[in-house]
PDB file of N, CA, C and O in Angstrom, chain B, residues numbered from 101:
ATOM      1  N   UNK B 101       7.237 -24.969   2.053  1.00  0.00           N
ATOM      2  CA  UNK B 101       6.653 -24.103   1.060  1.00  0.00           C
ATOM      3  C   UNK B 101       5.943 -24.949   0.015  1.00  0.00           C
ATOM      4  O   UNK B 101       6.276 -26.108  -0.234  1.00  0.00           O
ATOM      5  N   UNK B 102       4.980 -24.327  -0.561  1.00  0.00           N
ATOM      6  CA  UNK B 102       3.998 -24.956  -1.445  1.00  0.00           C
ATOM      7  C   UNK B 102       3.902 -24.155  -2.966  1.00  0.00           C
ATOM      8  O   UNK B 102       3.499 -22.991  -2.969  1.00  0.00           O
ATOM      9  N   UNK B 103       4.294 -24.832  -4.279  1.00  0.00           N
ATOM     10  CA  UNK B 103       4.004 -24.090  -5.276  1.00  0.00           C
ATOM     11  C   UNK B 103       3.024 -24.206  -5.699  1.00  0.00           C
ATOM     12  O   UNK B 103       2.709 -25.300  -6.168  1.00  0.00           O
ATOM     13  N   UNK B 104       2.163 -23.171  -5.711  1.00  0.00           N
ATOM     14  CA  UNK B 104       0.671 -23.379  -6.714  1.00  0.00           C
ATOM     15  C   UNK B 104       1.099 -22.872  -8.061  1.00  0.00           C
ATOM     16  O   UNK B 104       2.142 -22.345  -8.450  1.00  0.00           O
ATOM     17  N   UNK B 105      -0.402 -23.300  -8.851  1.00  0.00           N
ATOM     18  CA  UNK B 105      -0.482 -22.723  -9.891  1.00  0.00           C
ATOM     19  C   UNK B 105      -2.317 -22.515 -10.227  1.00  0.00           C
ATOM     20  O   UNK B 105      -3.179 -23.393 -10.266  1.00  0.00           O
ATOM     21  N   UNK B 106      -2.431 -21.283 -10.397  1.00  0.00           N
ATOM     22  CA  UNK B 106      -4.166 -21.485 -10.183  1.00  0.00           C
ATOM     23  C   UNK B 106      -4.312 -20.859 -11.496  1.00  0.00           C
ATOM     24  O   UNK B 106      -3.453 -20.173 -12.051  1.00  0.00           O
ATOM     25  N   UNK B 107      -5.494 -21.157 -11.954  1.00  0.00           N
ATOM     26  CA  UNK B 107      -6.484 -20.386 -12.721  1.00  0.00           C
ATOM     27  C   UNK B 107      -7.206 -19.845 -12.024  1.00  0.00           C
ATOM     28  O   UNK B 107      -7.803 -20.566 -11.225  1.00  0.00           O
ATOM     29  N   UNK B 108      -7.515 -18.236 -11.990  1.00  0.00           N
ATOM     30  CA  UNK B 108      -8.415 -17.700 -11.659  1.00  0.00           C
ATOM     31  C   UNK B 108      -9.134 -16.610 -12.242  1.00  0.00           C
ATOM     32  O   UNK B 108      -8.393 -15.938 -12.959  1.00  0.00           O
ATOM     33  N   UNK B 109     -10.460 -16.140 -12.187  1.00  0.00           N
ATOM     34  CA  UNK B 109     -11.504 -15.889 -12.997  1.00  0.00           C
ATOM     35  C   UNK B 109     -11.109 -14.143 -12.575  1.00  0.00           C
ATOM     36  O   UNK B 109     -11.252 -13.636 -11.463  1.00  0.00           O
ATOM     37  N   UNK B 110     -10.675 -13.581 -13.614  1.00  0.00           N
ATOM     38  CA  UNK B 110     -10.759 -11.839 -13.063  1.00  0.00           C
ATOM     39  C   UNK B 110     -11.494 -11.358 -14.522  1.00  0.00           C
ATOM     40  O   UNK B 110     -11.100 -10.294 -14.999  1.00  0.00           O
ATOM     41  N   UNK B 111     -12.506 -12.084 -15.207  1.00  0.00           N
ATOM     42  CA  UNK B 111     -13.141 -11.576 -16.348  1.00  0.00           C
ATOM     43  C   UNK B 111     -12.579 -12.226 -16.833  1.00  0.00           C
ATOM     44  O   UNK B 111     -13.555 -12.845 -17.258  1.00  0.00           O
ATOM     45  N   UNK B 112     -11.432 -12.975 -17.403  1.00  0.00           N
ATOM     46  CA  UNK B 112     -11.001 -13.360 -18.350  1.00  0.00           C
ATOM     47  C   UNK B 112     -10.276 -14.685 -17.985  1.00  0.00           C
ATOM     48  O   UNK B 112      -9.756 -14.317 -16.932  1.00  0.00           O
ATOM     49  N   UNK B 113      -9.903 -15.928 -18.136  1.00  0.00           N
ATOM     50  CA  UNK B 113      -9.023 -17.067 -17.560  1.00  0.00           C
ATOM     51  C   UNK B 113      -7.441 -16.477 -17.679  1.00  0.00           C
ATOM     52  O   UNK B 113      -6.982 -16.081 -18.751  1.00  0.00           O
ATOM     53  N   UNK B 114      -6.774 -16.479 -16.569  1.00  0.00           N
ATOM     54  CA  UNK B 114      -5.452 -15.995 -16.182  1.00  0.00           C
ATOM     55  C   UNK B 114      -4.306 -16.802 -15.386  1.00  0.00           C
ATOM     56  O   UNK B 114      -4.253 -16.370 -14.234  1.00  0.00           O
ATOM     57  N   UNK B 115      -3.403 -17.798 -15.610  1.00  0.00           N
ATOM     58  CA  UNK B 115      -2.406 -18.218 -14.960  1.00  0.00           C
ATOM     59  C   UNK B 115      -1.551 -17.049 -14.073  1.00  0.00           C
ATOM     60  O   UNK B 115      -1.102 -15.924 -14.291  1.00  0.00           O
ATOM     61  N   UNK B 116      -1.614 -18.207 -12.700  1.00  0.00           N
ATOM     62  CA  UNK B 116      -0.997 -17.298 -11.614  1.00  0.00           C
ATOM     63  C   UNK B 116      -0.510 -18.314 -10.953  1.00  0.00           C
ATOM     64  O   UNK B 116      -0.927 -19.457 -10.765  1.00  0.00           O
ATOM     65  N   UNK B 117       0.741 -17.562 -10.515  1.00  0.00           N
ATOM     66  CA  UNK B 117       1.284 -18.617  -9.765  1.00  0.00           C
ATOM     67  C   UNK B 117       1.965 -17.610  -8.528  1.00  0.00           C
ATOM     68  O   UNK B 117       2.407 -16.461  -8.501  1.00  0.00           O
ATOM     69  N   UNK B 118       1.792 -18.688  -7.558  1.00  0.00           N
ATOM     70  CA  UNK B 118       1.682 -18.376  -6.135  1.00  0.00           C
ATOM     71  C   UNK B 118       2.889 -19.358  -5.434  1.00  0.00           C
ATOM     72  O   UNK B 118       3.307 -20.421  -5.892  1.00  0.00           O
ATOM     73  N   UNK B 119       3.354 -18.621  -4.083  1.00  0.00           N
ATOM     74  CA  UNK B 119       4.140 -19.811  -3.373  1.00  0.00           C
ATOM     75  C   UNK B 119       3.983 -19.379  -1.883  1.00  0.00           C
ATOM     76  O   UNK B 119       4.431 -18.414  -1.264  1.00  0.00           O
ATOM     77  N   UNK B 120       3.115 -20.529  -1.488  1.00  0.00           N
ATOM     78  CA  UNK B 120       2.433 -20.824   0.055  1.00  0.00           C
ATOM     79  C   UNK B 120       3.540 -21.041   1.054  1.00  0.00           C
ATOM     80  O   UNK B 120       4.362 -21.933   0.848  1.00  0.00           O
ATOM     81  N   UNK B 121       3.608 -20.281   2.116  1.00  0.00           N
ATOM     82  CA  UNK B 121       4.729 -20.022   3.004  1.00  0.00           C
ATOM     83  C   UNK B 121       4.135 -19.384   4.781  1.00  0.00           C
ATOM     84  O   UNK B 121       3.154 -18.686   5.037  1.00  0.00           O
ATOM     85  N   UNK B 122       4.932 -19.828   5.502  1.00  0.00           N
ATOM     86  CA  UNK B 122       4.844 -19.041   6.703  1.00  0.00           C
ATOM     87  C   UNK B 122       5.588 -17.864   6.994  1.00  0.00           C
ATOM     88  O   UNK B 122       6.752 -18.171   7.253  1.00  0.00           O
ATOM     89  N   UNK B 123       5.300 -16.154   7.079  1.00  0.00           N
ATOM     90  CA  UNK B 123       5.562 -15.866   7.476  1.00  0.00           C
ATOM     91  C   UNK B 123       5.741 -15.051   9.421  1.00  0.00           C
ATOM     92  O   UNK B 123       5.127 -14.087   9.878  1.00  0.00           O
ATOM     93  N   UNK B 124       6.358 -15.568   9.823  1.00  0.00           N
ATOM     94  CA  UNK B 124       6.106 -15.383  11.637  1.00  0.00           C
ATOM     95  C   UNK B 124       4.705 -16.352  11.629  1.00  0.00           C
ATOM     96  O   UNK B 124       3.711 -15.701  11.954  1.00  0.00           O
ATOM     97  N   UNK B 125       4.570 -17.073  11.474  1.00  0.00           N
ATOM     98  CA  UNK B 125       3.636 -18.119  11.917  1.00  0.00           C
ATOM     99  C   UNK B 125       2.313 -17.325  10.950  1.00  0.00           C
ATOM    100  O   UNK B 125       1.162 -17.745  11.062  1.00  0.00           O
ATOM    101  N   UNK B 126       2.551 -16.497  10.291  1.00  0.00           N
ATOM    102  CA  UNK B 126       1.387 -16.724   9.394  1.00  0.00           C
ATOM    103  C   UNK B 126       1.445 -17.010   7.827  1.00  0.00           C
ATOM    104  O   UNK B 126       2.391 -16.732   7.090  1.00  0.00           O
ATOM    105  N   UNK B 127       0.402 -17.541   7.510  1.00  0.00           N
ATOM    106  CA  UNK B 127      -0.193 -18.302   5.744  1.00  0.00           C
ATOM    107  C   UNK B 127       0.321 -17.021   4.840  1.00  0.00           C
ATOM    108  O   UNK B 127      -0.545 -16.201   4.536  1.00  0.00           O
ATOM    109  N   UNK B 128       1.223 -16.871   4.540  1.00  0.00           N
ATOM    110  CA  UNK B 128       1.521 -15.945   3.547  1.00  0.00           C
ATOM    111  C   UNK B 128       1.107 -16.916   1.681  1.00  0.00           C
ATOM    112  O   UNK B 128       1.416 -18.100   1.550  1.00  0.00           O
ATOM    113  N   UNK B 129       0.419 -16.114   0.505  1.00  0.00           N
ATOM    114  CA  UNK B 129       0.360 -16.528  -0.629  1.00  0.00           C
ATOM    115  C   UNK B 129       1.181 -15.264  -0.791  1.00  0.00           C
ATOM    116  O   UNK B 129       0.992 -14.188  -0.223  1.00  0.00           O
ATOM    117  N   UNK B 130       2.332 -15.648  -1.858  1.00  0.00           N
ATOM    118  CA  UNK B 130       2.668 -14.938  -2.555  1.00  0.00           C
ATOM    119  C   UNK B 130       3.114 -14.758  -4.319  1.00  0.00           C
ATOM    120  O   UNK B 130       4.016 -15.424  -4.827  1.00  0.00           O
ATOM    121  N   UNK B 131       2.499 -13.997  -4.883  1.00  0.00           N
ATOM    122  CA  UNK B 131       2.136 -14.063  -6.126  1.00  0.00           C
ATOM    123  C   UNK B 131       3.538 -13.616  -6.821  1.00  0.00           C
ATOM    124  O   UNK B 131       4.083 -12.516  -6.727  1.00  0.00           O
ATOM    125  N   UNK B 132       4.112 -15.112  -7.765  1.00  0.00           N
ATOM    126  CA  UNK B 132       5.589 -14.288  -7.958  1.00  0.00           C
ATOM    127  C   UNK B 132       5.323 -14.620  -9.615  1.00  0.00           C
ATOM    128  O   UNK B 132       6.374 -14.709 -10.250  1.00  0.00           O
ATOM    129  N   UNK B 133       4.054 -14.819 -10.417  1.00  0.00           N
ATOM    130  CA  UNK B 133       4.322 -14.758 -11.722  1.00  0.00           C
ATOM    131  C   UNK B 133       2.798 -14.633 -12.149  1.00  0.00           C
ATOM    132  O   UNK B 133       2.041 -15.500 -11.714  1.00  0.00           O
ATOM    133  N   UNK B 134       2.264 -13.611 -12.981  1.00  0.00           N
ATOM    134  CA  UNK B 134       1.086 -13.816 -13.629  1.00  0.00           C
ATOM    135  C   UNK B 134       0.292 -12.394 -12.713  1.00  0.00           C
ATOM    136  O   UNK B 134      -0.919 -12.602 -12.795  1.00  0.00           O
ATOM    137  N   UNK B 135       0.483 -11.394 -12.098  1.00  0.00           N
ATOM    138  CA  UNK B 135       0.052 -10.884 -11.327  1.00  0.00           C
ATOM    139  C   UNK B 135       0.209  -9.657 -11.529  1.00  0.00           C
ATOM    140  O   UNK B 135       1.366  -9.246 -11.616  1.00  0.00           O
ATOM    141  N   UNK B 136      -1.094  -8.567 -11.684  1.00  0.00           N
ATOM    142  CA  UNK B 136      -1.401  -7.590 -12.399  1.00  0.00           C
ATOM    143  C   UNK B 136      -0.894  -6.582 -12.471  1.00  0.00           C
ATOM    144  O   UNK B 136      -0.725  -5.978 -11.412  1.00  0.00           O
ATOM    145  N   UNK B 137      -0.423  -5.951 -13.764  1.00  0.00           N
ATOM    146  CA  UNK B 137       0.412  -5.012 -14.088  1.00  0.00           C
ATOM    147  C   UNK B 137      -0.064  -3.407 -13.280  1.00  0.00           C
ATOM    148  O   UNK B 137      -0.841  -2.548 -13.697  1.00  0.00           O
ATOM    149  N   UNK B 138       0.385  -3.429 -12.570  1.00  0.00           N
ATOM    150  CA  UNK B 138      -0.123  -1.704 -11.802  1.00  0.00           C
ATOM    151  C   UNK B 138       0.870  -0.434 -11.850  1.00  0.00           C
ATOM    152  O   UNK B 138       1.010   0.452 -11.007  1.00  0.00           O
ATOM    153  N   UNK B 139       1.442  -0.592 -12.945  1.00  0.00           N
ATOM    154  CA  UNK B 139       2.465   0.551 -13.393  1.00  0.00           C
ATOM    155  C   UNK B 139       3.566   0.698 -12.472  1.00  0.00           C
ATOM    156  O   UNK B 139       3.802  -0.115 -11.578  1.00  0.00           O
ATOM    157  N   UNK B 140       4.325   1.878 -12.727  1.00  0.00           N
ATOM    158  CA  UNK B 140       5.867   2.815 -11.860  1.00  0.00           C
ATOM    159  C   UNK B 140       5.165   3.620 -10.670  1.00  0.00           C
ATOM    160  O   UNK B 140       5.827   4.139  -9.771  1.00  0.00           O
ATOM    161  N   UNK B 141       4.089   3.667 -10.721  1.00  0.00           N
ATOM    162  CA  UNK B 141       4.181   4.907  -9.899  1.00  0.00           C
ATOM    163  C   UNK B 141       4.131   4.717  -8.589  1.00  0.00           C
ATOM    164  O   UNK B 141       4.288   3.548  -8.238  1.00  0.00           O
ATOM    165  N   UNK B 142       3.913   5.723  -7.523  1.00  0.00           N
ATOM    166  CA  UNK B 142       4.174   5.732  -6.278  1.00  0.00           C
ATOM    167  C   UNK B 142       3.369   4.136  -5.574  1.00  0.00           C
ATOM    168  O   UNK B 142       2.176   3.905  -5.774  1.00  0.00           O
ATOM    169  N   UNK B 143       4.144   3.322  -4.883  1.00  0.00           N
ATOM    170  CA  UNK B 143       3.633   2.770  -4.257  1.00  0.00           C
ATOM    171  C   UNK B 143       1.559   2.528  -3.875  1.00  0.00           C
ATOM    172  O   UNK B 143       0.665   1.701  -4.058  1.00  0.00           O
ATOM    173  N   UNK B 144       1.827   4.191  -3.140  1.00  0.00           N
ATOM    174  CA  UNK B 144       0.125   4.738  -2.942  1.00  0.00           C
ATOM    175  C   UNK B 144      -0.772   4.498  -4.008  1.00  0.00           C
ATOM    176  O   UNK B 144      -1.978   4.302  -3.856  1.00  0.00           O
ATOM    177  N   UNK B 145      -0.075   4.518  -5.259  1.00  0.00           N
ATOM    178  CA  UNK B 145      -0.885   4.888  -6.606  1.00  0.00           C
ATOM    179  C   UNK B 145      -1.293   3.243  -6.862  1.00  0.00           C
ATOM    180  O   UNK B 145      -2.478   2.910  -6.892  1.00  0.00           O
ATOM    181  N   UNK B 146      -0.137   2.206  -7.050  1.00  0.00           N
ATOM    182  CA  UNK B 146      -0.121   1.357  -7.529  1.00  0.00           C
ATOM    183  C   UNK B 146      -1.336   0.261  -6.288  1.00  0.00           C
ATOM    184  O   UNK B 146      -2.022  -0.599  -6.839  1.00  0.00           O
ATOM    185  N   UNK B 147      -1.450   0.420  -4.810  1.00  0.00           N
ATOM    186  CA  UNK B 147      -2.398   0.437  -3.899  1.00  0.00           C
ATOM    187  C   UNK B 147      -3.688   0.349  -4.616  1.00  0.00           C
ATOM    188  O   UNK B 147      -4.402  -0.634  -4.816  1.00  0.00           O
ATOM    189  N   UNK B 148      -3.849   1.707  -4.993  1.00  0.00           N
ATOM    190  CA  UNK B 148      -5.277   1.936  -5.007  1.00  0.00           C
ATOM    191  C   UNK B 148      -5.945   1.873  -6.727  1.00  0.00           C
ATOM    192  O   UNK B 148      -7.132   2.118  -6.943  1.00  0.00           O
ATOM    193  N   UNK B 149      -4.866   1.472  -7.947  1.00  0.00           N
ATOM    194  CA  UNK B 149      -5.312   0.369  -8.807  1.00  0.00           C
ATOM    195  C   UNK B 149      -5.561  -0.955  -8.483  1.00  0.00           C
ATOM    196  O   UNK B 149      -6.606  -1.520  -8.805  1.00  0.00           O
ATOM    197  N   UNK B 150      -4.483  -1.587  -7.741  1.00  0.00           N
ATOM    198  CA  UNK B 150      -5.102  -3.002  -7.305  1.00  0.00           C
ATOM    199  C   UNK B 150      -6.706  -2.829  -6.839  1.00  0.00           C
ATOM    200  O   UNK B 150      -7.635  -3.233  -7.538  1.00  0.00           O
ATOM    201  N   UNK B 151      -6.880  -2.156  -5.532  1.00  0.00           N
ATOM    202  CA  UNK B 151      -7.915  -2.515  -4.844  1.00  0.00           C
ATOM    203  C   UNK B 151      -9.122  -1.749  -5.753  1.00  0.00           C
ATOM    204  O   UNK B 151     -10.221  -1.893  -5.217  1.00  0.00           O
ATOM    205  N   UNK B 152      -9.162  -0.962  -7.015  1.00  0.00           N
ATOM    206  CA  UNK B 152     -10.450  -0.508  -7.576  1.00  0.00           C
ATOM    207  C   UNK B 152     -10.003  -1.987  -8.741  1.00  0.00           C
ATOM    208  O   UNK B 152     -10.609  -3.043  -8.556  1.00  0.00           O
ATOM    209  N   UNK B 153      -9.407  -1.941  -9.373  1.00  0.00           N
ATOM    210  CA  UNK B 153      -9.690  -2.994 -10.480  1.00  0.00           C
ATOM    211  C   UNK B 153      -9.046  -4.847  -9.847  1.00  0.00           C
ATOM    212  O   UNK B 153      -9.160  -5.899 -10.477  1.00  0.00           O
ATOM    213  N   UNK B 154      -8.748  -4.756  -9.199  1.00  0.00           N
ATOM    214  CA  UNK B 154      -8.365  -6.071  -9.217  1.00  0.00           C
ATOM    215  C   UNK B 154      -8.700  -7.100  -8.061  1.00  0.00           C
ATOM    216  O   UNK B 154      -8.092  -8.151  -7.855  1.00  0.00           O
ATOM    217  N   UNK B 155      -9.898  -6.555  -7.266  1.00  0.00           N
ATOM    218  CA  UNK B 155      -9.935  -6.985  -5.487  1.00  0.00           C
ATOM    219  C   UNK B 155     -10.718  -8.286  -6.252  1.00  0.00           C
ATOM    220  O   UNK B 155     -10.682  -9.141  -5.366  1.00  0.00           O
ATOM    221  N   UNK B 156     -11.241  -8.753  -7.139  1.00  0.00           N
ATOM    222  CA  UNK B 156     -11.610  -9.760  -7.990  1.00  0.00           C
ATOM    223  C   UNK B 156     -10.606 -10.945  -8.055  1.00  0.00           C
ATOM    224  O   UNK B 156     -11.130 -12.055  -7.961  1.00  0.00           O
ATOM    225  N   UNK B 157      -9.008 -10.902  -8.225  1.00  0.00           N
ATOM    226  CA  UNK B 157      -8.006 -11.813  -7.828  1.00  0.00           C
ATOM    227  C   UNK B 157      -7.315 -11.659  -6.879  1.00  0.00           C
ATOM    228  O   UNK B 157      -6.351 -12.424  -6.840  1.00  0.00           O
ATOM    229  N   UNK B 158      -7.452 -10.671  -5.731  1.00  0.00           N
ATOM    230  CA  UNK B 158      -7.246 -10.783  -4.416  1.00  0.00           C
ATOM    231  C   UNK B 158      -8.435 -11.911  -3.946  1.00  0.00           C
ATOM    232  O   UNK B 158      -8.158 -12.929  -3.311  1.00  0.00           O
ATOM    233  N   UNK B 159      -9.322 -11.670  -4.223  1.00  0.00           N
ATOM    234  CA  UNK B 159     -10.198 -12.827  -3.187  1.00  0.00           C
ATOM    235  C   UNK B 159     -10.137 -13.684  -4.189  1.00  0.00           C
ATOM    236  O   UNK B 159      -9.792 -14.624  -3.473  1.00  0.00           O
ATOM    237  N   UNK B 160     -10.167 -14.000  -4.900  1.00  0.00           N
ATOM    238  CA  UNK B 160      -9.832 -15.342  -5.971  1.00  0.00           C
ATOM    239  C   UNK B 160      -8.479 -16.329  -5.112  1.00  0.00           C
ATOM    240  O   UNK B 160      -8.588 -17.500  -4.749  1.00  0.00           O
ATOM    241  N   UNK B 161      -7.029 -15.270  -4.921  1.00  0.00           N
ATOM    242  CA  UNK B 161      -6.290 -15.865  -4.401  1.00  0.00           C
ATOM    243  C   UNK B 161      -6.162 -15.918  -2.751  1.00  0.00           C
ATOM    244  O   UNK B 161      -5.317 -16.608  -2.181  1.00  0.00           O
ATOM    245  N   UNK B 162      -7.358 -14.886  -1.911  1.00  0.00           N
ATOM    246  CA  UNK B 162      -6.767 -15.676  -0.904  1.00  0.00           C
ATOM    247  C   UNK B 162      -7.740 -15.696   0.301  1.00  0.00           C
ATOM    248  O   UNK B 162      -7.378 -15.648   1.477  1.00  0.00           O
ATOM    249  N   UNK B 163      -9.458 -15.800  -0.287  1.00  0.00           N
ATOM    250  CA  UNK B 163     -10.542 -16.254   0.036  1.00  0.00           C
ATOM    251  C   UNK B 163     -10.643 -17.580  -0.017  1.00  0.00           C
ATOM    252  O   UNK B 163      -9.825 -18.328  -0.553  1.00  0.00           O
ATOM    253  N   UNK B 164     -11.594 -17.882   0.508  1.00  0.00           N
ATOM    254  CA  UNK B 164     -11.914 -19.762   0.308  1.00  0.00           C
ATOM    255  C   UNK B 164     -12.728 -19.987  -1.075  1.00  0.00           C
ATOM    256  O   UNK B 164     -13.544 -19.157  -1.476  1.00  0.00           O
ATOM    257  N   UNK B 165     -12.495 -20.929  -1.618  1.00  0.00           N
ATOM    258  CA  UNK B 165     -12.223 -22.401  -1.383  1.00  0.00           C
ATOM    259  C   UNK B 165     -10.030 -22.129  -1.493  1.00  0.00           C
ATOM    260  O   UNK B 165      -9.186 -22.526  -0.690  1.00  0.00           O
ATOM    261  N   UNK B 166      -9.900 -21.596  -2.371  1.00  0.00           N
ATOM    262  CA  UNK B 166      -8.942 -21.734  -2.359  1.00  0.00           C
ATOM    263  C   UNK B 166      -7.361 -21.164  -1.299  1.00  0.00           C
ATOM    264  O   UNK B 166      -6.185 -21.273  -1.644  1.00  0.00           O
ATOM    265  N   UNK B 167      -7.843 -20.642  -0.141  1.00  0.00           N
ATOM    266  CA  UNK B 167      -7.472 -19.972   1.064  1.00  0.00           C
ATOM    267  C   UNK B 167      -8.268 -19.923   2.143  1.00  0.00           C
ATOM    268  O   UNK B 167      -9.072 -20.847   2.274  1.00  0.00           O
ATOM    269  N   UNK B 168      -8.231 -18.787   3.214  1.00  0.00           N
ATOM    270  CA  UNK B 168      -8.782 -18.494   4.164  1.00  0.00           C
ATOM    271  C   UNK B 168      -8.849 -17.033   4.560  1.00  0.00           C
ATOM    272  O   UNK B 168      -8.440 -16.167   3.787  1.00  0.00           O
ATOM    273  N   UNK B 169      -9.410 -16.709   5.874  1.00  0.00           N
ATOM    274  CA  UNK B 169      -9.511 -15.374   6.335  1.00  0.00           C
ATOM    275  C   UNK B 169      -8.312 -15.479   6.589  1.00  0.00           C
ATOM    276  O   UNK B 169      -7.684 -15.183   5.573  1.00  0.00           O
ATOM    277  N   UNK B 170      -7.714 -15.719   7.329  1.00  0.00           N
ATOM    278  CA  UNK B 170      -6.095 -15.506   7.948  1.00  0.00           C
ATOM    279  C   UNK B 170      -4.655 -15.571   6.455  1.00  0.00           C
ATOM    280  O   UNK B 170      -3.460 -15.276   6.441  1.00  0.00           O
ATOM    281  N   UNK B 171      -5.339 -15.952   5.715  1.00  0.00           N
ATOM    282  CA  UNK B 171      -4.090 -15.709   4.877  1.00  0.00           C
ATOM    283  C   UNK B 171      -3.537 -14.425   4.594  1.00  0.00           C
ATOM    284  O   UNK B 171      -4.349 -13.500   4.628  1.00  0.00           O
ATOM    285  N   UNK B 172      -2.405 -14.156   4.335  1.00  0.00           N
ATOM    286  CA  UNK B 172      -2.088 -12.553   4.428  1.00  0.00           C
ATOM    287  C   UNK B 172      -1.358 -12.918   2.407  1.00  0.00           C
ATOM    288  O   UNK B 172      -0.512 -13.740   2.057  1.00  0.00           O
ATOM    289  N   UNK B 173      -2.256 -11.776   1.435  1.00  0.00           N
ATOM    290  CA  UNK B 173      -1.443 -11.912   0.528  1.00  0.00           C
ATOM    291  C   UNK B 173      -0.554 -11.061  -0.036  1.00  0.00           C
ATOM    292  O   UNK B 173      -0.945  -9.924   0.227  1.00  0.00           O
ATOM    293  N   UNK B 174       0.868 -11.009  -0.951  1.00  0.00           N
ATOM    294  CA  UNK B 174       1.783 -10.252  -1.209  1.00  0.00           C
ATOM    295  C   UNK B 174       1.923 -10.281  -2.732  1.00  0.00           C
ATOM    296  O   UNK B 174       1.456 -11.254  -3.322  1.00  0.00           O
ATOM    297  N   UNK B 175       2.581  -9.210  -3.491  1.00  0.00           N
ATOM    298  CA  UNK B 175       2.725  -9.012  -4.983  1.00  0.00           C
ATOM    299  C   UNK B 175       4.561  -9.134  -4.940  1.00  0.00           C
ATOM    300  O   UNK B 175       5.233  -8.400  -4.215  1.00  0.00           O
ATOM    301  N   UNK B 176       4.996  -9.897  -5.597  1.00  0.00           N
ATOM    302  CA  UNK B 176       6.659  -9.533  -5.868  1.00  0.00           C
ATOM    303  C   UNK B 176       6.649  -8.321  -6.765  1.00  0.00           C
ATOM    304  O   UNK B 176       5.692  -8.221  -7.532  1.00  0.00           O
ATOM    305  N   UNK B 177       7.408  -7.556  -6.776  1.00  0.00           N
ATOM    306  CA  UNK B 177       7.537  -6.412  -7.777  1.00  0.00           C
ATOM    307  C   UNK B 177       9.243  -6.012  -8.107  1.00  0.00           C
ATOM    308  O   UNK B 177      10.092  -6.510  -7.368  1.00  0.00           O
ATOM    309  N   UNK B 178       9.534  -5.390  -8.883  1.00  0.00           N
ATOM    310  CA  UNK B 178      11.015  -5.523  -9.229  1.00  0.00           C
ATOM    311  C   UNK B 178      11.216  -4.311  -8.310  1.00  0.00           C
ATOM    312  O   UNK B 178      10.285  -3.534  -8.523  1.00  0.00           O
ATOM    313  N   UNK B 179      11.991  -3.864  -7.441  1.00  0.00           N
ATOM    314  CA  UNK B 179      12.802  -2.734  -6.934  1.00  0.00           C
ATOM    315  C   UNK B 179      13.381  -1.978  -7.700  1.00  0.00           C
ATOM    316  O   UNK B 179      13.206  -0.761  -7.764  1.00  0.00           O
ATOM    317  N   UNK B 180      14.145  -2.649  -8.372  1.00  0.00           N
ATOM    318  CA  UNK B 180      15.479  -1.903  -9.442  1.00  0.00           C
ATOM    319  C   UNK B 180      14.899  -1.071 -10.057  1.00  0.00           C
ATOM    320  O   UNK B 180      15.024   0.148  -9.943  1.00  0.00           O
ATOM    321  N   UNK B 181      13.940  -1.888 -11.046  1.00  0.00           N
ATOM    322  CA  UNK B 181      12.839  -1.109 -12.100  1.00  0.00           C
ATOM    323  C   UNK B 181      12.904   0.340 -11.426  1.00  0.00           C
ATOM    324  O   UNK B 181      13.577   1.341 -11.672  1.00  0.00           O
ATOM    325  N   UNK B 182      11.628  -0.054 -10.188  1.00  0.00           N
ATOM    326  CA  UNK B 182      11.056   0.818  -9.781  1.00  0.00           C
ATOM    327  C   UNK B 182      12.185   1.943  -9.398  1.00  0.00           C
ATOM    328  O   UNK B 182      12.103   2.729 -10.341  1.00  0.00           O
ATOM    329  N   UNK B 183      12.918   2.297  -8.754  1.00  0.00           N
ATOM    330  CA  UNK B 183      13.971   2.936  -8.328  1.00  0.00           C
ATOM    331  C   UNK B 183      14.956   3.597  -9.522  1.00  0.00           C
ATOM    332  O   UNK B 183      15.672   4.556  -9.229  1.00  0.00           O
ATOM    333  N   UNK B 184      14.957   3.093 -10.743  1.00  0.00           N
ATOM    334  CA  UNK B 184      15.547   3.307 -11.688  1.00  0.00           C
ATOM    335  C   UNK B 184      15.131   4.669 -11.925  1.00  0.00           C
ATOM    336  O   UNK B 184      15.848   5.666 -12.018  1.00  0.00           O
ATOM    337  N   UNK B 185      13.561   4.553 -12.030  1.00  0.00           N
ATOM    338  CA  UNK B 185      12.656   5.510 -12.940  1.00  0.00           C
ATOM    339  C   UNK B 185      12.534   6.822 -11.729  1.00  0.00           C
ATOM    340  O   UNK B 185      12.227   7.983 -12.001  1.00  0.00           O
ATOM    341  N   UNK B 186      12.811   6.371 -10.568  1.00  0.00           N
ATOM    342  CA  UNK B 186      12.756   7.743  -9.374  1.00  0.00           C
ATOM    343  C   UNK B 186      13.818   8.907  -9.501  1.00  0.00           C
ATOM    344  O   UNK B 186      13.803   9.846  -8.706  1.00  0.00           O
TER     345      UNK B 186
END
């Protein structure tokens, strides 16, 4: 496993930190600090804020230079939280 730490450009300079891993033989990045707030709500909901406001640090983190096509990327998110509020 590999710890990054990137700066990347989503409009504004933003620390993110990432940890480079195989999962089943593929490049997993996974973003476990610095990584965009997309509220409680349903899974579906929280989906389709990432991909209208944020597909800007999806390919930041896992386009080239700093990745590839084959990288697959992931968000940690708290469970508990989330499940609390259901």
């Amino acid at each position: 496993m590999v710890y990054h730490s990137l700066m990347v450009s989503i409009g504004i300079s933003k620390r993110v930190r990432v940890l480079d891993s195989h999962t089943e033989g593929e490049p997993t990045r996974v973003v476990i600090e610095g990584g965009p707030e997309l509220g409680n709500g349903p899974l579906s909901q929280r989906l389709e804020i990432f991909r209208s406001q944020f597909d800007s640090l999806r390919s930041a983190l896992t386009c080239e230079p700093r990745g590839s096509e084959i990288v697959v990327g992931a968000l940690l998110w708290d469970f508990w939280a989330c499940a609390a509020m259901a």
